[in-house]
C-alpha positions in Angstrom: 139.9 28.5 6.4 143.6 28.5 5.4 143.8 31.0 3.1 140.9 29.8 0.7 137.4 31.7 0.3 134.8 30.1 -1.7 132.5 32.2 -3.3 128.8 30.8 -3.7 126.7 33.7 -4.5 123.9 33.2 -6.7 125.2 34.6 -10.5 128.5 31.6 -9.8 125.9 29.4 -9.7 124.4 30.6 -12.7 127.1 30.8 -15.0 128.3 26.9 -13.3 125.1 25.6 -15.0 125.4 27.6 -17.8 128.9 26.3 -18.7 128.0 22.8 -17.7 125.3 23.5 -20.5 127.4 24.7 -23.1 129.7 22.1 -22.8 126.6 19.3 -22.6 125.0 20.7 -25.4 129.1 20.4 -27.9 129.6 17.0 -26.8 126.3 15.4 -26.9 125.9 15.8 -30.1 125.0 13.5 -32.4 127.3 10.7 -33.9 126.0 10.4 -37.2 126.7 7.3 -38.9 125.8 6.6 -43.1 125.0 3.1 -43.9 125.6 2.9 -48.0 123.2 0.4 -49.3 123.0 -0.7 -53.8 119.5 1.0 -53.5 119.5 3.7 -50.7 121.8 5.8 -48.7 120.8 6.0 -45.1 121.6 8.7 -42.2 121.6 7.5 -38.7 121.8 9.6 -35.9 122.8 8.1 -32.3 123.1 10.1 -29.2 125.4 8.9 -26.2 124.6 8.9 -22.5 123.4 12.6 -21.9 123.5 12.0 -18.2 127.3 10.9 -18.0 128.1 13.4 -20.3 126.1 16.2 -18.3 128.4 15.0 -15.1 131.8 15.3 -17.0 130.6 18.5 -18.0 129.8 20.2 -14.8 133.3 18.2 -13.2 135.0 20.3 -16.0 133.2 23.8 -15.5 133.7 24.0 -12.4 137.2 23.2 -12.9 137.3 25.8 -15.5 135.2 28.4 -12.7 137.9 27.7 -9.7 140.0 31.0 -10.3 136.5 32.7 -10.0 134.9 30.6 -7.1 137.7 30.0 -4.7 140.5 32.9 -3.7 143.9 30.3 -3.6 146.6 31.9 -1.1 149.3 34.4 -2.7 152.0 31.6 -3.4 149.9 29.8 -5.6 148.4 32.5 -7.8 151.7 34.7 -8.4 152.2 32.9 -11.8 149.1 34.2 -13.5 149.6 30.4 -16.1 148.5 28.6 -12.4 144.9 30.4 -12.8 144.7 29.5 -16.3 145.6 26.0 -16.5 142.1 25.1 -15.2 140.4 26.1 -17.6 142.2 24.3 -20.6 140.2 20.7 -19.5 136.9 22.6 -20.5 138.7 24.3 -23.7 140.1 21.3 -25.2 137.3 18.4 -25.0 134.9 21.6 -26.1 137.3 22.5 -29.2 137.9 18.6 -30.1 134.4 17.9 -29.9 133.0 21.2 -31.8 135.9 20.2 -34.8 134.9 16.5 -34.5 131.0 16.7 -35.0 131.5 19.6 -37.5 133.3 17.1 -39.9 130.4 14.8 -39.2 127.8 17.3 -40.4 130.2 18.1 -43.1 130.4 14.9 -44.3 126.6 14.0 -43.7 125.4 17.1 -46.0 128.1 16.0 -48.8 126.5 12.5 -48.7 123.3 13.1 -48.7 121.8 11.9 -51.9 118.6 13.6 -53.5 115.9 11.5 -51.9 117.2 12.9 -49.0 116.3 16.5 -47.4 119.4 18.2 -45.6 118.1 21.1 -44.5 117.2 19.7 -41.4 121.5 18.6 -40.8 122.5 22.2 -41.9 119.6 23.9 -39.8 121.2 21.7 -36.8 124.8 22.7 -37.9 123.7 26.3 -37.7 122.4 25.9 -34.4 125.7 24.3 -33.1 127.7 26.9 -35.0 125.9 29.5 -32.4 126.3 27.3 -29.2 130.1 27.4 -30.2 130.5 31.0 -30.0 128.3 31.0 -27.0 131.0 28.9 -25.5 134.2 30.8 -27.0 132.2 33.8 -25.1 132.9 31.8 -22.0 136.0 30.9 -22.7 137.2 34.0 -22.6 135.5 35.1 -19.6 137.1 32.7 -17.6 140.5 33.1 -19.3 140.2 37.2 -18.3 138.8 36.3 -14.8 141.9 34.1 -14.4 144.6 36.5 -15.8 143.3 39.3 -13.7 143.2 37.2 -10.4 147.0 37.8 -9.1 147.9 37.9 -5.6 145.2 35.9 -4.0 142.5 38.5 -5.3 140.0 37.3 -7.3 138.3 40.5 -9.6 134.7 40.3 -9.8 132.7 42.6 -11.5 129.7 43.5 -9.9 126.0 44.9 -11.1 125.7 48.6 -10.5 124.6 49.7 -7.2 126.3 46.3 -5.3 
């Protein structure tokens, strides 16, 4: 096959729709929009298109997978920034998005006037907070994974007893 394997063992498939997720889950979050009124101030919360959003994702993870799924030939991998660059797609509109909505939520809690319970916005920061570092734990797999793959081997580590 000219120099390419592809690797489609189960645990790849796994962690493809586990990325895909991650990366849903940062950038469907919800735009939260205030509407200031003489009497009230009111917290709107709109969600985009989860499905076009779920497409870019998985596009962009397995992007971000490709140094792990498919071995490229020795002339392409002996710069070990080739095997990175892949990943940075998934990186960057996961950063931008976390830092975006995280303002958002910032700014909803500091608006939010008494009549108004917060606990439910900083409950729902808290719970992106840990989907965050779920995906910085990604991140870095796939950066490692790409560093190590040099010469046209990709490293894999394996279950005990495989």
């Amino acid at each position: 096959m000219n120099g390419y394997r592809i690797d489609c063992r189960p645990h790849v498939i796994f962690q493809l729709f586990y990325g895909a997720g991650l990366l849903t889950a940062i950038t469907v979050a919800p735009d939260i929009s205030i509407h200031l009124r003489m009497d009230k101030q009111l917290v709107i919360f709109t969600y985009p298109e989860i499905w076009i959003s779920a497409v870019i994702a998985l596009i962009f993870t397995f992007l971000a997978m490709l140094p792990t799924i498919i071995t490229l030939p020795n002339g392409l991998t002996r710069f070990r920034i080739i095997n990175v660059m892949p990943t940075v797609p998934w990186i960057s509109l996961c950063c931008i998005k976390f830092f975006n909505q995280i303002s958002m939520y910032i700014f909803a809690i500091r608006h939010m006037n008494e009549s108004n319970d917060s606990t439910p916005l900083i409950k729902a920061l808290i719970c992106y907070c840990i989907i965050f570092i779920m995906s910085i734990e990604i991140m870095l797999h796939w950066i490692s994974i790409a560093l190590m793959s040099t010469a046209g081997n990709v490293v894999l580590v394996l279950p005990k007893g495989k």
